[in-house]
ChimeraX commands (.cxc) that place a marker at each C-alpha (Angstrom):
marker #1 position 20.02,-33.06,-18.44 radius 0.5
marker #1 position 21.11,-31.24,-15.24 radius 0.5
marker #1 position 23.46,-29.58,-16.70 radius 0.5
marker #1 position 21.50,-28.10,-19.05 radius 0.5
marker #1 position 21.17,-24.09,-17.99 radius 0.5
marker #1 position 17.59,-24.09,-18.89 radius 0.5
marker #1 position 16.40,-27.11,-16.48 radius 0.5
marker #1 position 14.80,-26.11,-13.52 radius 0.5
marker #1 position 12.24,-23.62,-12.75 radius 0.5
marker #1 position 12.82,-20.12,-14.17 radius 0.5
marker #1 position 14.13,-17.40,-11.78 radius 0.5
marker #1 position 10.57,-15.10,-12.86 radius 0.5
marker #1 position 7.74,-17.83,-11.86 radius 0.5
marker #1 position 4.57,-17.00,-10.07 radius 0.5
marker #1 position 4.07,-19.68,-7.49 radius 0.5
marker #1 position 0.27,-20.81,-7.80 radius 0.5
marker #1 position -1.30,-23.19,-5.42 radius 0.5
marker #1 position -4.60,-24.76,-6.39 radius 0.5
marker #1 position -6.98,-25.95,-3.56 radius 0.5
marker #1 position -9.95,-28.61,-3.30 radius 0.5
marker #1 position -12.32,-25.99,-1.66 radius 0.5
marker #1 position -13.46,-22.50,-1.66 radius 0.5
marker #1 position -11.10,-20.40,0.62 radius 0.5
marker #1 position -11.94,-18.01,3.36 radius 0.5
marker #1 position -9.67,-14.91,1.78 radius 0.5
marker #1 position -8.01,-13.61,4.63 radius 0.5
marker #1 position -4.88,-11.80,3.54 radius 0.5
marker #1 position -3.37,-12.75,6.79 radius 0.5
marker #1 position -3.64,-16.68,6.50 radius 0.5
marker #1 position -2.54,-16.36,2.73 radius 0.5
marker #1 position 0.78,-14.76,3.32 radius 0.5
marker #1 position 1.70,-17.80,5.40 radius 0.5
marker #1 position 3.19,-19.17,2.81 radius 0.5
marker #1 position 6.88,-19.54,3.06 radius 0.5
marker #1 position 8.91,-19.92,0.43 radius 0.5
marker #1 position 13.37,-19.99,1.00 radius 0.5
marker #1 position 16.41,-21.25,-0.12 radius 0.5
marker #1 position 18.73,-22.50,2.31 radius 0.5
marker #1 position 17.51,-21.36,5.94 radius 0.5
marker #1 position 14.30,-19.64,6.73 radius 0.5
marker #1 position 15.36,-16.80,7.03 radius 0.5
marker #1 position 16.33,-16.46,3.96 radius 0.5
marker #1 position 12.12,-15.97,2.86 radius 0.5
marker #1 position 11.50,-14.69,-0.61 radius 0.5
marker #1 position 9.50,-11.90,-0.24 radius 0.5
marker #1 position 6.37,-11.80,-2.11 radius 0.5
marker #1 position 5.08,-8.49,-4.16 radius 0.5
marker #1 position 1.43,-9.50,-4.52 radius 0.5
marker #1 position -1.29,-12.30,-3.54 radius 0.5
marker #1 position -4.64,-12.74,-5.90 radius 0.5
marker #1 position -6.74,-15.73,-4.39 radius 0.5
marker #1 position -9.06,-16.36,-7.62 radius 0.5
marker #1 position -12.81,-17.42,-6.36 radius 0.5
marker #1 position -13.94,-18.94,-9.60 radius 0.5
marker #1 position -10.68,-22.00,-9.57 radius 0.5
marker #1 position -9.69,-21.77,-5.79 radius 0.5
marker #1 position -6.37,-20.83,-6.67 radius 0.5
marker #1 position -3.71,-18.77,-4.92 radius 0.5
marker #1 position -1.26,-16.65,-6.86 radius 0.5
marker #1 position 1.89,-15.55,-5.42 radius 0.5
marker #1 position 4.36,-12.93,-7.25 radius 0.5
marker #1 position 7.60,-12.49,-5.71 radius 0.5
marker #1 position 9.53,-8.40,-5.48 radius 0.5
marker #1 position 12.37,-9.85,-7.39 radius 0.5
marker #1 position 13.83,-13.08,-9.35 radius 0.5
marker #1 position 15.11,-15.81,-7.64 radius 0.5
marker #1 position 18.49,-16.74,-7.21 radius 0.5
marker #1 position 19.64,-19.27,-10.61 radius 0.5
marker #1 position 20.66,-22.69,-9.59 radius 0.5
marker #1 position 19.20,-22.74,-5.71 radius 0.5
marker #1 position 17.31,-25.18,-4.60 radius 0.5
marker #1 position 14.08,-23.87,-2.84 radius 0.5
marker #1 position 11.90,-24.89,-0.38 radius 0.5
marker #1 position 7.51,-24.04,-0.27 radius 0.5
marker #1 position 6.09,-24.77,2.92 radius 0.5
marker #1 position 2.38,-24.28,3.95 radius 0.5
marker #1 position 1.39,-23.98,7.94 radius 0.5
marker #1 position -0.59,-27.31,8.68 radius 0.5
marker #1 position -3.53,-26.63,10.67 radius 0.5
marker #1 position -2.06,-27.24,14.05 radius 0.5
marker #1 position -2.52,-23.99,15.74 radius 0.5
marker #1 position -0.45,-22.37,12.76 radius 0.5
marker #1 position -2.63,-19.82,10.91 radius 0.5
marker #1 position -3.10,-20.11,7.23 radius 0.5
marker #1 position -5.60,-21.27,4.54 radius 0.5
marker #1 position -9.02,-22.05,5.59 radius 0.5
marker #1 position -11.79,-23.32,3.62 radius 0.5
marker #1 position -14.87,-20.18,3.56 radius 0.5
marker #1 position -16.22,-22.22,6.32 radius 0.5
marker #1 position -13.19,-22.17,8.64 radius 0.5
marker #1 position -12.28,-25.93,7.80 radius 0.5
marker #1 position -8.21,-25.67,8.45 radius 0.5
marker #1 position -5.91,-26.79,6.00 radius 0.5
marker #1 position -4.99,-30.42,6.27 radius 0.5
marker #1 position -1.89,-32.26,4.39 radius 0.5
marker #1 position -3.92,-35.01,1.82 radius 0.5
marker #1 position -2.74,-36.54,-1.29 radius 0.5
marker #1 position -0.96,-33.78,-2.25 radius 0.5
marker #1 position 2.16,-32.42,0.72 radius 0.5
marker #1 position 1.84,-29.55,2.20 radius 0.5
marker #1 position 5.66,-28.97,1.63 radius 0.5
marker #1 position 8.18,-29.73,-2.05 radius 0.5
marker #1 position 11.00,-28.28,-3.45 radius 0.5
marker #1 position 12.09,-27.16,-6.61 radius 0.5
marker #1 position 15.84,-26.42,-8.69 radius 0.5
marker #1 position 15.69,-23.00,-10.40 radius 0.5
marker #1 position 17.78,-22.51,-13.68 radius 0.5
marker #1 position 20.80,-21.63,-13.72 radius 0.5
marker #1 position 20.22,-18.98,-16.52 radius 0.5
marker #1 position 18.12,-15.65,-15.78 radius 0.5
marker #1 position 16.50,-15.35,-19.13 radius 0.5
marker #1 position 12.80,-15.28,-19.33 radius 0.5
marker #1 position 10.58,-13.37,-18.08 radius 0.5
marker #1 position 7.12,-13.67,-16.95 radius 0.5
marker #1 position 3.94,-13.20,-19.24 radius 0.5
marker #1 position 2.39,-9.70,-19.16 radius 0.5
marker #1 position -0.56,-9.60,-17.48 radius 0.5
marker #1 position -3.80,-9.29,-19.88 radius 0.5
marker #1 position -5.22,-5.87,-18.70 radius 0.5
marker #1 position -8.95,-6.01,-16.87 radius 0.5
marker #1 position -11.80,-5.06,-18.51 radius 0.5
marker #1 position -12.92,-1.44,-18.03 radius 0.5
marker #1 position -16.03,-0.38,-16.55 radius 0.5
marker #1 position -17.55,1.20,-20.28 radius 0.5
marker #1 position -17.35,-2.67,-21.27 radius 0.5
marker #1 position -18.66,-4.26,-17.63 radius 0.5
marker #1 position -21.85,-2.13,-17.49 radius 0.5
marker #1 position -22.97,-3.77,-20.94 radius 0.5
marker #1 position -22.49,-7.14,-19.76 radius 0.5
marker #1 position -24.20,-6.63,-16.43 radius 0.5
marker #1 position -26.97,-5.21,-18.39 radius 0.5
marker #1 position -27.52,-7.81,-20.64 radius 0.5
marker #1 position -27.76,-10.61,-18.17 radius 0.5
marker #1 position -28.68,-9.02,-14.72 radius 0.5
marker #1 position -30.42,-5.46,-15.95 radius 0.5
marker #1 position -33.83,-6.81,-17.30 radius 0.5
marker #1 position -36.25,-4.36,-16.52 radius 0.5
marker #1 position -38.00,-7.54,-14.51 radius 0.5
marker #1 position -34.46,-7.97,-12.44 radius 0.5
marker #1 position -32.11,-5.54,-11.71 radius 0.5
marker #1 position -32.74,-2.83,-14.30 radius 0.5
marker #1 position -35.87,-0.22,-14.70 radius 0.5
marker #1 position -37.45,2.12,-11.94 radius 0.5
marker #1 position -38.01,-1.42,-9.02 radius 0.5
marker #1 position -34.69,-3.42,-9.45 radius 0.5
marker #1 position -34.95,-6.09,-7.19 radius 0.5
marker #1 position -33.46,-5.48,-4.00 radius 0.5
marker #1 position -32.79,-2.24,-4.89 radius 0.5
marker #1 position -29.97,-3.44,-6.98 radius 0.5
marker #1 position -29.53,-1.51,-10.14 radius 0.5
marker #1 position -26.91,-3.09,-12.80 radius 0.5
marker #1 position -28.64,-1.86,-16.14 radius 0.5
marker #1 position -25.88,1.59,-15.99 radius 0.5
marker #1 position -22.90,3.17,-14.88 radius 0.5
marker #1 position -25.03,5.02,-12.48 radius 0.5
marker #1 position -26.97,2.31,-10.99 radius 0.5
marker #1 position -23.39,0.11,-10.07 radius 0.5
marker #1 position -21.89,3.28,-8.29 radius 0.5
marker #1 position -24.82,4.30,-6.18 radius 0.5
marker #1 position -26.29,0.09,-5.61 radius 0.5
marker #1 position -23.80,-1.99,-5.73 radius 0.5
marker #1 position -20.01,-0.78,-5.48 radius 0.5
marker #1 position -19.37,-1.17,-1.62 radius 0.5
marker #1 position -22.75,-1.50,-0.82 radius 0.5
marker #1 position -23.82,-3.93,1.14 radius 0.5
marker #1 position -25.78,-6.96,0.40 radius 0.5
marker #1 position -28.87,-6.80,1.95 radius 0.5
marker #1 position -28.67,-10.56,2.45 radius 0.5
marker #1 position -25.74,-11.06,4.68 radius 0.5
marker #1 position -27.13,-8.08,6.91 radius 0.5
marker #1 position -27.30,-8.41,10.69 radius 0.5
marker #1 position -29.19,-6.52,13.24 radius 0.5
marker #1 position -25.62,-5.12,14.72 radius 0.5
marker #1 position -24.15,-4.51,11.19 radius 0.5
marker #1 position -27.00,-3.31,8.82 radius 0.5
marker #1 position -26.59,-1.05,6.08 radius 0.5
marker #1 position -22.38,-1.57,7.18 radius 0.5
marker #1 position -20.46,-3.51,4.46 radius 0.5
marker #1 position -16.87,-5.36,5.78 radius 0.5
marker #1 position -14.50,-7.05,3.81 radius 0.5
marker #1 position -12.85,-9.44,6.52 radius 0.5
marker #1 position -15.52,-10.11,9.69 radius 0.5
marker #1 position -14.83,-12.43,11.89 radius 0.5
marker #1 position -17.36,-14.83,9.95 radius 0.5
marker #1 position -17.19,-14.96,6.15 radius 0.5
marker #1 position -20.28,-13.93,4.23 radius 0.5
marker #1 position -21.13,-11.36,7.34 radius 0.5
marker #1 position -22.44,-7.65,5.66 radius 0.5
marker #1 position -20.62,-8.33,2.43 radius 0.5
marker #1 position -20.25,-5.93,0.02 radius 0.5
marker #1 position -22.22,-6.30,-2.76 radius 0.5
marker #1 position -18.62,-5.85,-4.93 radius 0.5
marker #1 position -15.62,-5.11,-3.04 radius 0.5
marker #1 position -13.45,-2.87,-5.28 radius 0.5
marker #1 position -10.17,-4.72,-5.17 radius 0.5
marker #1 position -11.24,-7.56,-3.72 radius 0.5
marker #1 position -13.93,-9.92,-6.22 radius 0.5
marker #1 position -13.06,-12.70,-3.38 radius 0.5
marker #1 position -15.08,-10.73,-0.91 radius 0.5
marker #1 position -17.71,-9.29,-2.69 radius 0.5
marker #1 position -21.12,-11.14,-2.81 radius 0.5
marker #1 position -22.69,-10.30,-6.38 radius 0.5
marker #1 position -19.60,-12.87,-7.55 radius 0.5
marker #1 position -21.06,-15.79,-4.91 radius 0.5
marker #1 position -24.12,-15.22,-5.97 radius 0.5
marker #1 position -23.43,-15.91,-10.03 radius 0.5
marker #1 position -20.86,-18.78,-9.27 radius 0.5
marker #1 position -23.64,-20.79,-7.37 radius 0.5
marker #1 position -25.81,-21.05,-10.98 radius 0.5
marker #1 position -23.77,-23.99,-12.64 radius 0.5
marker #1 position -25.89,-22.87,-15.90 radius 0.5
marker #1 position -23.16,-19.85,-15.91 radius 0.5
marker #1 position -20.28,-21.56,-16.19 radius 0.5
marker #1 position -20.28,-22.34,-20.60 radius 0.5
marker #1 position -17.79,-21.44,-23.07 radius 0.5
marker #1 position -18.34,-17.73,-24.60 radius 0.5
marker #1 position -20.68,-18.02,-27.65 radius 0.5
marker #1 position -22.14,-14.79,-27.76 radius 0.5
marker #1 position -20.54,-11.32,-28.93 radius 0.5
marker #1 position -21.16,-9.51,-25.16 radius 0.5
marker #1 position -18.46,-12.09,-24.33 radius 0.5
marker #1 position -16.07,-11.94,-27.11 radius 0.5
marker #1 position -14.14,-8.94,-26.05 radius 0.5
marker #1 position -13.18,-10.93,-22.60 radius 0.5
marker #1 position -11.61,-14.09,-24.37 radius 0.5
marker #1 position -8.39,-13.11,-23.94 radius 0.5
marker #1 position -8.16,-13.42,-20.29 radius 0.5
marker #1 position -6.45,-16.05,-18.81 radius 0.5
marker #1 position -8.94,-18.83,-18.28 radius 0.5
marker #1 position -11.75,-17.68,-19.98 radius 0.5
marker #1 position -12.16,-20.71,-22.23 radius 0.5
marker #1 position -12.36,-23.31,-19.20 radius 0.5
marker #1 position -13.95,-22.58,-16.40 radius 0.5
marker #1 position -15.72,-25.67,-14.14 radius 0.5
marker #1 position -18.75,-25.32,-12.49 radius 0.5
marker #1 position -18.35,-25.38,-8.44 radius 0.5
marker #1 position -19.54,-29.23,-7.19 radius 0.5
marker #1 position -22.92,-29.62,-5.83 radius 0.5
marker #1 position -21.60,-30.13,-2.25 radius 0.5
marker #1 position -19.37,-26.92,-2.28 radius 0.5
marker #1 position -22.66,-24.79,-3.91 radius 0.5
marker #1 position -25.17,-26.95,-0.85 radius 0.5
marker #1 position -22.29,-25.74,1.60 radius 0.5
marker #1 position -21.90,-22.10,0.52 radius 0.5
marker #1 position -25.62,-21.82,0.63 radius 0.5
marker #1 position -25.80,-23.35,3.90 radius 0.5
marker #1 position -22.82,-20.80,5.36 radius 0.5
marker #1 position -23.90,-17.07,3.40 radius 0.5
marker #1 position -25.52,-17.20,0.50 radius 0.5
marker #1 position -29.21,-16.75,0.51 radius 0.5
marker #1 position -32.04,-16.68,-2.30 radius 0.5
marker #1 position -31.81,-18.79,-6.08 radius 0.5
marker #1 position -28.25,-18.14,-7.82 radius 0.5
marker #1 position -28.03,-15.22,-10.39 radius 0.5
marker #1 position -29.37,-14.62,-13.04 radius 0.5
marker #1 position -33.05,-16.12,-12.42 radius 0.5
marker #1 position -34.28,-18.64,-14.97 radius 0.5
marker #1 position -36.41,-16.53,-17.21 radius 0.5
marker #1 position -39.13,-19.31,-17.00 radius 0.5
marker #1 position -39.15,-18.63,-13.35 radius 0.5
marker #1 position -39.44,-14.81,-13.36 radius 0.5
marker #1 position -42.67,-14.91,-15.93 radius 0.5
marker #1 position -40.71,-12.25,-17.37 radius 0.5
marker #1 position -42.56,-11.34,-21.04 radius 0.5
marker #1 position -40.03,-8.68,-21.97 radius 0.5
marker #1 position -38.21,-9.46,-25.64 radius 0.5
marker #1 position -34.89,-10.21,-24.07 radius 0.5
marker #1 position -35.07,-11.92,-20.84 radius 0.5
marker #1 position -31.91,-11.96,-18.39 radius 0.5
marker #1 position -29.53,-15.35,-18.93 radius 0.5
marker #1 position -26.92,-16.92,-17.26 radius 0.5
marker #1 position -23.29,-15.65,-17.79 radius 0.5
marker #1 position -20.67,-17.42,-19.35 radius 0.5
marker #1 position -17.07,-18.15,-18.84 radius 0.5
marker #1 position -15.16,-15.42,-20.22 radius 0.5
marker #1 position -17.61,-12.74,-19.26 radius 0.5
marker #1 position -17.37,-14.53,-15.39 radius 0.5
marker #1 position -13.61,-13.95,-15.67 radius 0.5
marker #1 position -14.51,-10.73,-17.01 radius 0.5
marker #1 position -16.32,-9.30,-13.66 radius 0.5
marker #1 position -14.05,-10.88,-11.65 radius 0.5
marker #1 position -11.09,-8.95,-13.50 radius 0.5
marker #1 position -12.54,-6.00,-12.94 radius 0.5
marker #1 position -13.46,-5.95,-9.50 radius 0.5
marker #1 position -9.79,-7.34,-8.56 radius 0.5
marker #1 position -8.20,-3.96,-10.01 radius 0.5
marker #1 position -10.10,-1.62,-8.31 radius 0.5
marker #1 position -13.90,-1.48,-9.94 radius 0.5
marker #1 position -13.27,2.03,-11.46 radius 0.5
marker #1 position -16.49,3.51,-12.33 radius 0.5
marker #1 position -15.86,7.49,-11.64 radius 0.5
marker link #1:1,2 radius 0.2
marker link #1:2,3 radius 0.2
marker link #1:3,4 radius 0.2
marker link #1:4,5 radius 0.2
marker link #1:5,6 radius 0.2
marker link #1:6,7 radius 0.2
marker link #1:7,8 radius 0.2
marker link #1:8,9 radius 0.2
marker link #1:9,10 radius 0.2
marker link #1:10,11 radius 0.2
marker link #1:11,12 radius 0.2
marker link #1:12,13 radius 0.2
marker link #1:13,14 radius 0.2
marker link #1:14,15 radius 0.2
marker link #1:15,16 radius 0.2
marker link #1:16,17 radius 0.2
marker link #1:17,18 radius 0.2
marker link #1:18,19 radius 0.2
marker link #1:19,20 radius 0.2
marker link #1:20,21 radius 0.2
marker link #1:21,22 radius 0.2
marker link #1:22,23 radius 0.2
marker link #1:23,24 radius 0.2
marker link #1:24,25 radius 0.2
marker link #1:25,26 radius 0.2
marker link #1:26,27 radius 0.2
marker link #1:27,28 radius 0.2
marker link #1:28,29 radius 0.2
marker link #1:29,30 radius 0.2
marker link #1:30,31 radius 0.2
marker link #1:31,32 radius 0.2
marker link #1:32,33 radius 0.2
marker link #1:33,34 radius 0.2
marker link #1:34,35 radius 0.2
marker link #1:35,36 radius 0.2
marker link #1:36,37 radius 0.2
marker link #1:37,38 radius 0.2
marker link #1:38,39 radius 0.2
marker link #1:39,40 radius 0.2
marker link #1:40,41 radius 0.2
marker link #1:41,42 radius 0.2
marker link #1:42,43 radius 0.2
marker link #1:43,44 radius 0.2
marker link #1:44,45 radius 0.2
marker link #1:45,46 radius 0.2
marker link #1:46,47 radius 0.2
marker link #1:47,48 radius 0.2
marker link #1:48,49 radius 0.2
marker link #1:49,50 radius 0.2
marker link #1:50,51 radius 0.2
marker link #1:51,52 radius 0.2
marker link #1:52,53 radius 0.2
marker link #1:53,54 radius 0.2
marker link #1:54,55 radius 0.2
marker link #1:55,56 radius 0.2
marker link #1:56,57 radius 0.2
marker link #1:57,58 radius 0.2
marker link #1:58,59 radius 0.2
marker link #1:59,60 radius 0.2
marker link #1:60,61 radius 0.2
marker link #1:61,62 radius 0.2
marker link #1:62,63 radius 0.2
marker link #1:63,64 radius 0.2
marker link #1:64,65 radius 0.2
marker link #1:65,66 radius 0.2
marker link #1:66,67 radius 0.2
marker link #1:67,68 radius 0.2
marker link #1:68,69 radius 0.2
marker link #1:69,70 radius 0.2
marker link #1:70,71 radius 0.2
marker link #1:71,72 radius 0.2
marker link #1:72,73 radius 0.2
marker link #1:73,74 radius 0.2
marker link #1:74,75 radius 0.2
marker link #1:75,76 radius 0.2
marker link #1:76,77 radius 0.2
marker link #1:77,78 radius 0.2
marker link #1:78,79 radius 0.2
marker link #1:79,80 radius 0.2
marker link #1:80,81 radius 0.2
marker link #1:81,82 radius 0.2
marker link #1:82,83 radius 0.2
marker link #1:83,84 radius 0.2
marker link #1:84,85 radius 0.2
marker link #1:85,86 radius 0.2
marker link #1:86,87 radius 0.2
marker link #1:87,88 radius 0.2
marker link #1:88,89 radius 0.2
marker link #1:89,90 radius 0.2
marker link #1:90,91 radius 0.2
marker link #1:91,92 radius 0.2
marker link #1:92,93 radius 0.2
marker link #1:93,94 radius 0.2
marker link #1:94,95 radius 0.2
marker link #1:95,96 radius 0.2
marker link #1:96,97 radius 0.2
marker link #1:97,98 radius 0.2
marker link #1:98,99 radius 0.2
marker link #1:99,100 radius 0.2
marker link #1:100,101 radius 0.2
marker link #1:101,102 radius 0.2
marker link #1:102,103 radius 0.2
marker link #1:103,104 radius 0.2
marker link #1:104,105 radius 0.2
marker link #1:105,106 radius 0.2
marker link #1:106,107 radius 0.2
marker link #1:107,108 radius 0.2
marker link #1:108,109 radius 0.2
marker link #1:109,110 radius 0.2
marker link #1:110,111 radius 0.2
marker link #1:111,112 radius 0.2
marker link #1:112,113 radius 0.2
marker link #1:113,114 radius 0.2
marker link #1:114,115 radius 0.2
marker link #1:115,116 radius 0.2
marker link #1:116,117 radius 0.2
marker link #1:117,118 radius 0.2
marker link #1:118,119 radius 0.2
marker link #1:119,120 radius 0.2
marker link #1:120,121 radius 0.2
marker link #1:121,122 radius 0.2
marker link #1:122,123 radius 0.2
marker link #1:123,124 radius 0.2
marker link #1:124,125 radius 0.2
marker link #1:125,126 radius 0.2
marker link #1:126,127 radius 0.2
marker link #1:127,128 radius 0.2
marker link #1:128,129 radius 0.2
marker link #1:129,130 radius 0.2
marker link #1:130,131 radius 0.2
marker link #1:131,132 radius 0.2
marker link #1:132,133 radius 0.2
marker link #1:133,134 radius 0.2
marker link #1:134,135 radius 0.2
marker link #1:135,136 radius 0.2
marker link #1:136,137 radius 0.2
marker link #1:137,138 radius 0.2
marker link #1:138,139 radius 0.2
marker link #1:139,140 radius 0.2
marker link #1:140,141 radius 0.2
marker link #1:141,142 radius 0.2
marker link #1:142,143 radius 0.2
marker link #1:143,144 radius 0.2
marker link #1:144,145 radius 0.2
marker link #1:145,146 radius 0.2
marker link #1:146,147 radius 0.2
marker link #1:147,148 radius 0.2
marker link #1:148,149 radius 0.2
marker link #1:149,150 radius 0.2
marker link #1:150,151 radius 0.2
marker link #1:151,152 radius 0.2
marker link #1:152,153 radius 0.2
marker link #1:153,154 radius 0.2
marker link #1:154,155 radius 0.2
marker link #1:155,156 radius 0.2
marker link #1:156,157 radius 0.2
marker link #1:157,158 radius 0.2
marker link #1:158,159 radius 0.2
marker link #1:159,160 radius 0.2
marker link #1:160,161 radius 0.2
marker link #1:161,162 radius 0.2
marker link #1:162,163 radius 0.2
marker link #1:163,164 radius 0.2
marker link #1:164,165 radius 0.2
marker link #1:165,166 radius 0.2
marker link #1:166,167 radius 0.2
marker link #1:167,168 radius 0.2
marker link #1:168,169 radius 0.2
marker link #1:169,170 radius 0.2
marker link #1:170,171 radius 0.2
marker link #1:171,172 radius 0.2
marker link #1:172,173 radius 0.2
marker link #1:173,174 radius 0.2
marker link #1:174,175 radius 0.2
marker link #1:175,176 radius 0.2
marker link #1:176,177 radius 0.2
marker link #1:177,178 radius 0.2
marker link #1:178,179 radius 0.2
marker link #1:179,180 radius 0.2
marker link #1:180,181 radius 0.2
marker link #1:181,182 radius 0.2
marker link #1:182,183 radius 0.2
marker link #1:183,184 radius 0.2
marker link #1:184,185 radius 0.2
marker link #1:185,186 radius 0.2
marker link #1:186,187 radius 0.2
marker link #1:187,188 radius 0.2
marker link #1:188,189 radius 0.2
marker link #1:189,190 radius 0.2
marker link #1:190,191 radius 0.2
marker link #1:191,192 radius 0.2
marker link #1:192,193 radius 0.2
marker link #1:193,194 radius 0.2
marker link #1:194,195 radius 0.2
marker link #1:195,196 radius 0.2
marker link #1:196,197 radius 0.2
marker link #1:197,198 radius 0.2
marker link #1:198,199 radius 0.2
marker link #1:199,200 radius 0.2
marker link #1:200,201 radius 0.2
marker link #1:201,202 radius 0.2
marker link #1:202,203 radius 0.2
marker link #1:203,204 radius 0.2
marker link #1:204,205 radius 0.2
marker link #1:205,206 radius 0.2
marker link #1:206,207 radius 0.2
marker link #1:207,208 radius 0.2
marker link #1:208,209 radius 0.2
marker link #1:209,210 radius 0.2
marker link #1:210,211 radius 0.2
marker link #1:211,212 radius 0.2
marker link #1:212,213 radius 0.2
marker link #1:213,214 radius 0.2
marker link #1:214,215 radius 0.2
marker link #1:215,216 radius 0.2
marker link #1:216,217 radius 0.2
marker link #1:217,218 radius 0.2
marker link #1:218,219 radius 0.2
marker link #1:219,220 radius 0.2
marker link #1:220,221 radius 0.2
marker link #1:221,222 radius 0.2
marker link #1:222,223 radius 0.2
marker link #1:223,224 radius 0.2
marker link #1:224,225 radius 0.2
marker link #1:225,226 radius 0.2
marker link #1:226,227 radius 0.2
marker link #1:227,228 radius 0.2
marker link #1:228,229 radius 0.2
marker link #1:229,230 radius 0.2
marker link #1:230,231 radius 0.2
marker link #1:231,232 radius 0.2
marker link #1:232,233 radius 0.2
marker link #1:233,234 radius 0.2
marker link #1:234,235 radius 0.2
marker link #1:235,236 radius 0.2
marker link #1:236,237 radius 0.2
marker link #1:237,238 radius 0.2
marker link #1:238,239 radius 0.2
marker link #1:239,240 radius 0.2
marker link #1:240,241 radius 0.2
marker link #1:241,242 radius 0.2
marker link #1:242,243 radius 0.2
marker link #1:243,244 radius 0.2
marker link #1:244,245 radius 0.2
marker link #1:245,246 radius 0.2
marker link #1:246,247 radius 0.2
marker link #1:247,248 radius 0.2
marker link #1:248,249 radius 0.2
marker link #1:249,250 radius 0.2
marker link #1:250,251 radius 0.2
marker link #1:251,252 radius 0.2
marker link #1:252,253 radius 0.2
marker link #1:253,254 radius 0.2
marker link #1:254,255 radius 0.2
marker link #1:255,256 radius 0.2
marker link #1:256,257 radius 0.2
marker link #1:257,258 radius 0.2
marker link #1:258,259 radius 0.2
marker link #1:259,260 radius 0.2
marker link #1:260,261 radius 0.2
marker link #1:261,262 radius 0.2
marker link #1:262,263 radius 0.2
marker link #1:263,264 radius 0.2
marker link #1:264,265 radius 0.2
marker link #1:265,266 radius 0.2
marker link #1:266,267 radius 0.2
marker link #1:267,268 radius 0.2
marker link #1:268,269 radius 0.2
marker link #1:269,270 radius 0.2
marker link #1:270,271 radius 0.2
marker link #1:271,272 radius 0.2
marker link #1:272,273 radius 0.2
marker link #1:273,274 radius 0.2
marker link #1:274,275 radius 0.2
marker link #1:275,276 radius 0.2
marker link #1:276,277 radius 0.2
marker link #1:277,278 radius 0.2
marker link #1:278,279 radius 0.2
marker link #1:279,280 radius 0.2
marker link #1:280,281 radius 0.2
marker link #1:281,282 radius 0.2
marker link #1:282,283 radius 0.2
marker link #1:283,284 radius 0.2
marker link #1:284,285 radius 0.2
marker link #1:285,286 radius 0.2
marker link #1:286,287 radius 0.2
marker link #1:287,288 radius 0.2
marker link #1:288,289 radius 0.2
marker link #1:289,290 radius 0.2
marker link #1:290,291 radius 0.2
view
């Protein structure tokens, strides 16, 4: 019933935006969201943006609770000549079955409050996990690592991979220089982007194997279960995977299949699953803290 104090949309809400396409995650297009009650002028001001590469979603946190019983407006720039989401490509936004615009009531109550978030995995529990699907001794472990890349210790992921860049996004003008936002996506990526899993190419790499994408049914995983989405994660569509391979991402997907590698070691590398996906992601969105 309206007038019913708890209908409406709480006063603490994240405001999450799911789209049908990999974004380019340019902090600048993101924060063209615009969000107000009444006038525009009146914009809520937002406290923090995570763009999530595994679900194409956008999470926005506001500095403070909204005001109880206002009605609110969400607008999204459409994609003439206004900057804001674009697909990793550079497709512009465009208004489909779903509007680029709605409106919601808030409560006119203040309880509630919103979840605590789940805290990221450290890098003691990361290293294991890399190790036991990407640090075979016939991929990215033992004295040769392939491509140099060494994710079998603590030591290897600070010196090979943590803002290093990939060696296959390189250019002749940029090589050996990682950047997080160049004015094509997928140019001299970082290898992981402390802060930023969005923009860091190891993550690409392992979301383009669809064999990674299972529920958690092994104890490496079981410590990540907790986080939010690790029981249900979908594997990208085969378009999306043909187009990201087509814009950046060179080579097979991680890991290799074992078959491919001839590998005859006891414990071959295998494909990730969904919690411990969530689980590298986590990590290198708060910071990738390895000192």
């Amino acid at each position: 019933m309206a007038s019913d104090p708890a209908c409406g949309v709480p006063v603490r809400v994240d405001v999450r935006l799911r789209f049908d396409r990999p974004l380019w995650p340019r902090p600048d297009s993101f924060e063209a969201l615009l969000v107000y009650s009444g006038s525009p002028v009146n914009r809520v001001p937002v406290g923090s943006i995570r763009y999530d590469p595994l679900d194409w979603k956008l999470t926005y946190r506001f500095v403070r609770p909204l005001t109880p019983r206002a009605l609110y407006q969400v607008e999204l720039p459409g994609s003439q000549g206004v900057p804001g989401p674009r697909a990793f490509d550079g497709a512009p936004l465009e208004a489909g079955a779903l509007p680029l615009a709605f409106s919601f009531l808030t409560r006119s109550n203040t309880s509630g409050e919103l979840p605590d978030d789940v805290p990221a995995p450290t890098c003691d529990e990361v290293v294991p996990l890399l190790d036991t699907h990407c640090g075979s001794g016939c991929c990215h472990g033992g004295d040769s690592p392939a491509m140099g890349l060494r994710l079998d210790s603590r030591e290897g992921l600070l010196t090979t991979a943590l803002r290093q860049v990939a060696h296959q996004t390189e250019t002749a003008a940029t090589a050996g220089v990682p950047h997080s936002n160049p004015a094509r996506f997928g140019t001299a990526m970082p290898l992981l982007d402390p802060g930023s899993a969005a923009t860091s190419y190891l993550i690409y790499k392992l979301l383009i194997a669809p064999a990674g994408f299972g529920a958690c049914a092994e104890p490496s995983c079981q410590p990540f279960t907790a986080l939010p989405g690790a029981g249900s994660c979908a594997p990208w569509p085969d378009g999306e995977r043909a187009r990201l391979r087509d814009w950046f991402v060179r080579g097979e997907a991680m890991p290799l299949d074992p078959e491919s590698l001839g590998c005859a070691e006891a414990a071959p590398p295998r494909a990730l699953d969904c919690a411990s996906l969530r689980a590298l992601i986590a990590f290198v969105d708060a910071g990738a803290v390895c000192d």
